[in-house]
C-alpha positions in Angstrom: 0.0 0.0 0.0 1.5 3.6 -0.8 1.3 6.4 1.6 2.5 10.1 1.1 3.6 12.2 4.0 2.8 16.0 3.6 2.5 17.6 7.5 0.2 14.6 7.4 -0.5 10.9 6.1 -2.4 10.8 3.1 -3.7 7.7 1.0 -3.6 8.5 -2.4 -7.0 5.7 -2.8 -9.3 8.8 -0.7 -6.9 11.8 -0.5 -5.1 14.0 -3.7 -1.6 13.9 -3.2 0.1 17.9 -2.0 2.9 18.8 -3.8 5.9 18.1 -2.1 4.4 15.0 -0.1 7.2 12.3 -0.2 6.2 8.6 -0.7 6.6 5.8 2.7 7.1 2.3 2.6 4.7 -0.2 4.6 7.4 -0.4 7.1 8.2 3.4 8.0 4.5 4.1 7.7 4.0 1.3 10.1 7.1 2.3 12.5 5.6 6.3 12.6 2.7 4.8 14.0 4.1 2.4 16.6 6.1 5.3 17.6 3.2 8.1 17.7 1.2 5.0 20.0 4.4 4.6 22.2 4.1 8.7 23.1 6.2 10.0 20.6 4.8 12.6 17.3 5.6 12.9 14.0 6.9 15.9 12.7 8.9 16.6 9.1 12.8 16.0 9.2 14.9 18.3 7.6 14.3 16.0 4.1 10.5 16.4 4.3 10.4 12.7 5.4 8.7 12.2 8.6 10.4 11.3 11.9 9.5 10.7 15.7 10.2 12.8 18.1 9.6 13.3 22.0 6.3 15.5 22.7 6.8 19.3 23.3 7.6 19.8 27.1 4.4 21.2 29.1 4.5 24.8 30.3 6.5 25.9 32.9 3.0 26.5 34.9 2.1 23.1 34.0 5.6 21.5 35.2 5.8 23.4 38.4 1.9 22.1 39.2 2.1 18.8 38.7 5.9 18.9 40.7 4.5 20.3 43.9 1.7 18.2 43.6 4.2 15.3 44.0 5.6 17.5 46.5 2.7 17.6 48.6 1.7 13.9 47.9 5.2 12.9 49.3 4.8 15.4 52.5 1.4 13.8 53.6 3.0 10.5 53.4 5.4 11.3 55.1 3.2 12.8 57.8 1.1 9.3 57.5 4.0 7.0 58.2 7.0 8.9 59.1 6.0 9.8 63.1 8.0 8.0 66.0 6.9 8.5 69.8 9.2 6.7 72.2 10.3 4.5 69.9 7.1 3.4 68.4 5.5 4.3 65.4 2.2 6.1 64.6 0.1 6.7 61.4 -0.9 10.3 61.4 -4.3 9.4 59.0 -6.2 13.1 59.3 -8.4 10.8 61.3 -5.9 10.0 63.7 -4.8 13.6 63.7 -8.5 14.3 64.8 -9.1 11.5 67.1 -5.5 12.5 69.2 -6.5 16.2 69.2 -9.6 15.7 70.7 -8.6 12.8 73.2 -5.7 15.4 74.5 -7.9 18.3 75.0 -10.0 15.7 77.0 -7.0 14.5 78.9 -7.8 15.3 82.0 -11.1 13.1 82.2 -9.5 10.1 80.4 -8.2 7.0 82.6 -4.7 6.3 82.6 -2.9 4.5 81.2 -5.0 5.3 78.2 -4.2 3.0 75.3 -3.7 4.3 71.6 -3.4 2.6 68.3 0.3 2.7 66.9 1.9 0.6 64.2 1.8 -3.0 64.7 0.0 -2.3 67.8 -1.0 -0.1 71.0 0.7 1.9 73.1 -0.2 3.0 76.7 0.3 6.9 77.4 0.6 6.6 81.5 -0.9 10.4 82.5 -2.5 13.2 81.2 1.2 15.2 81.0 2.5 12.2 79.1 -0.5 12.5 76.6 0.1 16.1 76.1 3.7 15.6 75.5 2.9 13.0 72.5 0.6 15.7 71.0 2.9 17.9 71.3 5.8 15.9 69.4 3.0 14.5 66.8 2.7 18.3 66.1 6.0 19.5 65.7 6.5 16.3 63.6 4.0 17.9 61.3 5.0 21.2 61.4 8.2 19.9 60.3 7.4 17.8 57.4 4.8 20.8 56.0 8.0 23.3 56.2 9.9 20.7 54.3 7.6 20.6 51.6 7.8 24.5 51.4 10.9 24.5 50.7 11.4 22.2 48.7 8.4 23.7 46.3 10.2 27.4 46.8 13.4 25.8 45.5 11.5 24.6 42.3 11.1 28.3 41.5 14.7 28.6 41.0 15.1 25.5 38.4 15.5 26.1 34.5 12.8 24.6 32.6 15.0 22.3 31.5 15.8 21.1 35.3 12.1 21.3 35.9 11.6 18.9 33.0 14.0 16.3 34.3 12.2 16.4 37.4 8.4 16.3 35.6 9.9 13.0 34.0 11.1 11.7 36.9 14.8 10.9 36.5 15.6 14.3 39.4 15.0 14.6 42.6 11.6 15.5 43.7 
């Protein structure tokens, strides 16, 4: 089968043939389109022929999005696994944010030791101080984590959009 290439693909059985269109064989019509189906686009090389190449690069708007999104995905995980009290660790789920806020403003009125859900099991908080004490720390642990996430999405700012582009694809460091 004969195909012409023009700034497009044209079969000269349904299409008149533009000037200038130069002829494929089965096999490079073929490969353009395993290519264009594996992410890549076909554009004209400098002979008219076509050839693949990578897709343009998104905006610099769109790069820096979809970066501190990761960002911010990587920060709440770490905030979901990352928290050690004592020794033992803790998943700070929002829910468990919640539940531990609430339980230490009540601290006073809870009986000691209270037991709390940690990773691969509980963990008994002994007094109301020692309860307030974990909040405390599960706090700054997420203060900490957020702040390192703002930095590392102000640092993004400074990047060429080259650098930003070898992060997007995911061969930098997020």
């Amino acid at each position: 089968m004969k195909y012409f290439y023009n700034g497009g693909f044209y079969d000269p059985k349904i299409h008149a043939i533009p000037d200038g269109a130069v002829q494929l064989t089965d096999d490079e019509w073929a490969a353009l389109l395993d290519g264009q189906a594996a992410g890549k686009r076909i554009v004209a090389g400098a002979d008219g022929k076509p050839v693949l190449d990578d897709p343009a690069a998104p905006a610099r708007d769109t790069l820096l999005d979809t970066l501190r999104q990761r960002i911010d995905a990587a920060t709440d995980q770490a905030i979901l696994t990352g928290f050690e009290y004592q020794g033992t660790g803790f998943k700070l789920s929002l829910e468990n944010q919640m539940n531990f806020k609430t339980e230490c403003e009540l601290r006073d009125s809870l009986t000691y030791p209270h037991r709390i859900k940690a990773i691969g099991g509980y963990y008994d908080l002994a007094t109301a101080e020692e309860y307030r004490l974990f909040y405390l720390a599960g706090i700054a642990f997420i203060r900490t984590k957020i702040e390192a996430g703002w930095t590392r999405k102000d640092a993004l700012d400074s990047l060429t959009d080259a650098e930003l582009l070898t992060k997007w694809k995911g061969t930098g460091n997020e």
